[in-house]
N, C-alpha and C positions, 0 to 999 in steps of 0.2 A: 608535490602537486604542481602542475604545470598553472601558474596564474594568470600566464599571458591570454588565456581564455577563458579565463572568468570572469562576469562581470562585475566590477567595481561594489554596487553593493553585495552580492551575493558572497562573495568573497569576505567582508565586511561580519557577513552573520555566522558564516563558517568559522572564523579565527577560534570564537570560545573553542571551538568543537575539536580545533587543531591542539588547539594549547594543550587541551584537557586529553588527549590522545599519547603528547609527545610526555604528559607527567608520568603515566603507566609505565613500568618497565613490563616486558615480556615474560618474568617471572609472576607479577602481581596478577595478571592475567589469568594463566593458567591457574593461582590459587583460587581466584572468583570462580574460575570454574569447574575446579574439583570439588570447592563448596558445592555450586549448584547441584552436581550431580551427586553429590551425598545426603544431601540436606533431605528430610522427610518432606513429602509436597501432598497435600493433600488435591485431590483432582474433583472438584464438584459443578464442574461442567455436565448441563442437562443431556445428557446422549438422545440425537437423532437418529432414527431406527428407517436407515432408505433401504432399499434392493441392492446387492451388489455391483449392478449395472450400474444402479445411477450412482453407488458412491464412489463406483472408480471414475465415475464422471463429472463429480461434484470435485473429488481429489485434485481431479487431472485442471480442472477450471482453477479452482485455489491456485495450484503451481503456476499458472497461465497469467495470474492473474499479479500473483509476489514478483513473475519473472518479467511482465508489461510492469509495474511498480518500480522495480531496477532500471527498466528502458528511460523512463520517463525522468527519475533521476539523473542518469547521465544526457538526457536532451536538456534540460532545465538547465545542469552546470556549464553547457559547450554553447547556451545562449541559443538553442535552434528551438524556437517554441512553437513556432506553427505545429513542426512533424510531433513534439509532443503533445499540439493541442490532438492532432487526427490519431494519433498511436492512442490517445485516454478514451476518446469518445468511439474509436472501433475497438478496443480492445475490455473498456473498461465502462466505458458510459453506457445510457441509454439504449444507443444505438447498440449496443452487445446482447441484448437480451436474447433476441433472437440464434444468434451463434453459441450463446454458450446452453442453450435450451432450458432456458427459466422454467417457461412453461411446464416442463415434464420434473424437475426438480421441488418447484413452489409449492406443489402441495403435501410433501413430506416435511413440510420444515413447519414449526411452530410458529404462530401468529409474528411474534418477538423477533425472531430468528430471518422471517421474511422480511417484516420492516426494516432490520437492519441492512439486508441485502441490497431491498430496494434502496434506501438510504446510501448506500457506497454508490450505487449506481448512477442516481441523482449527483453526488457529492465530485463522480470523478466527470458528467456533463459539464457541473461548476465551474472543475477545473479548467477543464479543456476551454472554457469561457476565458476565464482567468489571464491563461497562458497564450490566448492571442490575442488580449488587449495584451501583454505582457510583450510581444514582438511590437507593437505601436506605440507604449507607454514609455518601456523599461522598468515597471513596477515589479520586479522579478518577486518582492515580498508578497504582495496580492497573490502569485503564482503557489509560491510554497504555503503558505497557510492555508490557500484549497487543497497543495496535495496534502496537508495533513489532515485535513478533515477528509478525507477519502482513505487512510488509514487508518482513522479512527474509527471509522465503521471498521474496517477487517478488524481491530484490536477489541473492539466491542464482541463482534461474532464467536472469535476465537476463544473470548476470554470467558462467553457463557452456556458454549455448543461443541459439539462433538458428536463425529456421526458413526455409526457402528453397522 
């Protein structure tokens, strides 16, 4: 990891994360995950019943949505917080509702299922709040525990919905 560009505390909260990375060898890995993939998993997420239309459109947003989530991480770590206050709030906040066509999605989804959405929606405006006091503070913590509550809405959704 290059740390000449990270900032001082952010670098700071990462260490456990390092440490705990470099104890794994590359064999103990692949065993966690040949368990996972044998282990019996019981699946009792509520299945969402949308049109094909809109669930490869619901799909294609999720991806859009994990792959702005990656963005936003590597803007946070390079210290550039303005672009990821504007990349959360057009890609992910509020102001996305309209682009990613709510409207035509929201009413196939479960009361539960909406609020959550909304709730991410809200969660990643926070952020983007967050992340440019974050360019004038250096509170880079304020910054990550909003982005974590904006994935905690996705880890909620995912973890009680599924659409077919």
């Amino acid at each position: 990891m290059n740390t000449r560009c990270v900032p001082a505390g952010l670098m700071l909260m990462l260490l456990p994360v390092i440490a705990h990375s470099q104890q794994h060898t590359p064999m103990h890995h692949e065993r966690m995950n040949a368990e996972a993939v044998t282990a019996p998993m019981s699946d009792e997420r509520q299945w969402v019943k949308v049109p094909e239309a809109l669930r490869a459109h619901m799909l294609a947003n999720m991806r859009d949505h994990l792959k702005t989530l990656n963005r936003l991480h590597g803007l946070l770590g390079s210290g550039r917080f303005e672009e990821a206050a504007d990349l959360a709030e057009q890609r992910l906040g509020l102001q996305s509702l309209q682009l990613h066509g709510a409207s035509r999605i929201g009413p196939y989804m479960p009361k539960r299922m909406a609020e959550i959405g909304t709730g991410m929606h809200k969660a990643a405006s926070r952020f983007a709040l967050a992340a440019r006091d974050a360019a004038v503070n250096g509170n880079v913590s304020a910054a990550l525990s909003a982005l974590a509550d904006v994935t905690a809405q996705c880890v909620a959704c995912h973890d009680g919905y599924r659409v077919q």
